[in-house]
N, C-alpha and C positions, 0 to 999 in steps of 0.2 A: 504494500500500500504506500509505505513512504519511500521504496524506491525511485519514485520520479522525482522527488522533491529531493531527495539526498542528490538525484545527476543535477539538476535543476543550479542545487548548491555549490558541485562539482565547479560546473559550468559557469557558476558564478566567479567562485575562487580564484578559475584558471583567469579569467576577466578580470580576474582584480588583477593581476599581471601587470594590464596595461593601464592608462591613466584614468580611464572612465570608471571610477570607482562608485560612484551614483546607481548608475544602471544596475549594477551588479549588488547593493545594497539593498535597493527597490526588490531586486527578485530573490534577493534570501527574506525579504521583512514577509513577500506575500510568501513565499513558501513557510516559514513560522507561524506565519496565519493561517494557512489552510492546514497545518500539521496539530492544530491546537486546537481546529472545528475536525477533524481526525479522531484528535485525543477524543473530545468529547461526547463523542459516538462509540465511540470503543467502550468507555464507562458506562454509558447509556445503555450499550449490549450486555455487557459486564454484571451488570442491577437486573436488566429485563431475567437475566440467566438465572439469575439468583433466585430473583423471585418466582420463576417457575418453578426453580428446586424445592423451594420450600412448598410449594403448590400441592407439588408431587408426592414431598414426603406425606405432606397432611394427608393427600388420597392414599396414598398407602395405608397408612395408620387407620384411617377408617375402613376401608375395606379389610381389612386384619382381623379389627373390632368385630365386624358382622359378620364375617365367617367365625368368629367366635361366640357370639350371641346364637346365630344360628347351629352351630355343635351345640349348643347344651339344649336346647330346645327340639333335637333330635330331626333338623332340614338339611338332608342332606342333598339338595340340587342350590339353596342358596350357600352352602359352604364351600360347593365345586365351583359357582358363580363367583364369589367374595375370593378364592384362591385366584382363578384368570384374572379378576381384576389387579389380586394383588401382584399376581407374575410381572402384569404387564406395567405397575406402575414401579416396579423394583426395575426393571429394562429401564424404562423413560428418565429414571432418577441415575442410572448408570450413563446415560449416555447423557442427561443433564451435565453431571459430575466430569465428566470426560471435557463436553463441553467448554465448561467453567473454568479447568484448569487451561485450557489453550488459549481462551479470552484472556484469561488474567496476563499468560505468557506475553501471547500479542501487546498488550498493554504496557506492561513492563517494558519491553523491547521498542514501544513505539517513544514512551517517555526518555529512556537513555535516547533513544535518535533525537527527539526534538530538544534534549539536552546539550547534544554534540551540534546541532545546528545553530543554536544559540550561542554559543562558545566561539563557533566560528565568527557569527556574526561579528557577534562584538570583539570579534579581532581584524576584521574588516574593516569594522563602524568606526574603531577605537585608533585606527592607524595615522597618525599625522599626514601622509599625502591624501588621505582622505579625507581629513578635516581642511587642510590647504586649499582644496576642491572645491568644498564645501562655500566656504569662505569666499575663495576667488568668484565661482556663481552665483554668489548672495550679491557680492560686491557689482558685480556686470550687471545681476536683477534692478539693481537701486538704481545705477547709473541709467539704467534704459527709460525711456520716458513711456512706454507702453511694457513695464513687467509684466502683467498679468497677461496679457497673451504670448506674449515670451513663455511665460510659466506653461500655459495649456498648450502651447505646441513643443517643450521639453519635456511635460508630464506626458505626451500622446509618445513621444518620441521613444521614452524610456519604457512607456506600456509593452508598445510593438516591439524596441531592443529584449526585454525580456519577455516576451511570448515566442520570437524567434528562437532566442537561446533556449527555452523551453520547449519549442517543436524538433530543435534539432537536436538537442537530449534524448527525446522521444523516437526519434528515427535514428541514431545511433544504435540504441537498444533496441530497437526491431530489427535492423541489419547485426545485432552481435546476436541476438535471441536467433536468428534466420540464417546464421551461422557464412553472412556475406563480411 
């Protein structure tokens, strides 16, 4: 899931190389953003999971119940009833359980990534030619007598630099996945 956003990162890094250090800022902030509506899905499944388990245990437990109510009261087609139910709800809690622990993993594994992406960041963000940058653009913005459309045609500018950097991530990994 976050391997496009880790090349994405890649991709940015190698860009920080050169002096456009903006562009390549813009597309680790949005990939941290989308790694963070990511996370938040992950947990969201993580809970749904949960709370099925617990769902499942409680039908167990009752079905257990009435095939024991029904043994002492001498039904024997509701205690063969009450056991299928309870077979099938020991399976569903088994493969819940199963489940659960691979979301957790996932999870886990998603947070160290979006950790190591944030690190990188701000060793991007935090770089003095990047703050230089920063600065020297601010400086040009002021000096321009029409900044704000300056800004929306840099803002557009750096959109499509990184959606490009990001399609050709994407088609990188299809040609290695495609084994060209």
């Amino acid at each position: 899931m976050f391997e496009r956003l880790r090349q994405a990162i890649e991709a940015a890094l190698d860009a920080a190389r050169t002096p456009d250090r903006r562009d390549v800022a813009l597309g680790m902030r949005e990939g941290i953003a989308e790694a963070r509506a990511a996370l938040d899905g992950l947990r969201d499944g993580v809970a749904n999971t949960d709370r099925r388990l617990t769902m499942e245990k409680k039908y167990l437990t009752d079905a257990e119940r009435r095939g024991r109510l029904a043994k002492d009261v001498g039904d024997e087609e509701t205690v063969r009833v009450a056991e299928r139910f309870a077979e099938k709800h020991r399976e569903k809690i088994g493969v819940l359980e199963n489940k659960l622990t691979v979301q957790r993993s996932e999870l886990a594994l998603a947070e160290r990534e979006l950790g190591e992406m944030k690190e990188q960041f701000e060793k991007v963000e935090g770089s003095s030619a990047f703050e230089t940058a920063w600065r020297e653009l601010d400086w040009a913005g002021r000096a321009s007598s029409s900044s704000e459309a300056n800004d929306d045609l840099l803002r557009s500018q750096i959109e499509r630099a990184a959606r490009e950097a990001r399609a050709e991530a994407q088609l990188a990994e299809l040609k290695r996945k495609m084994g060209r």
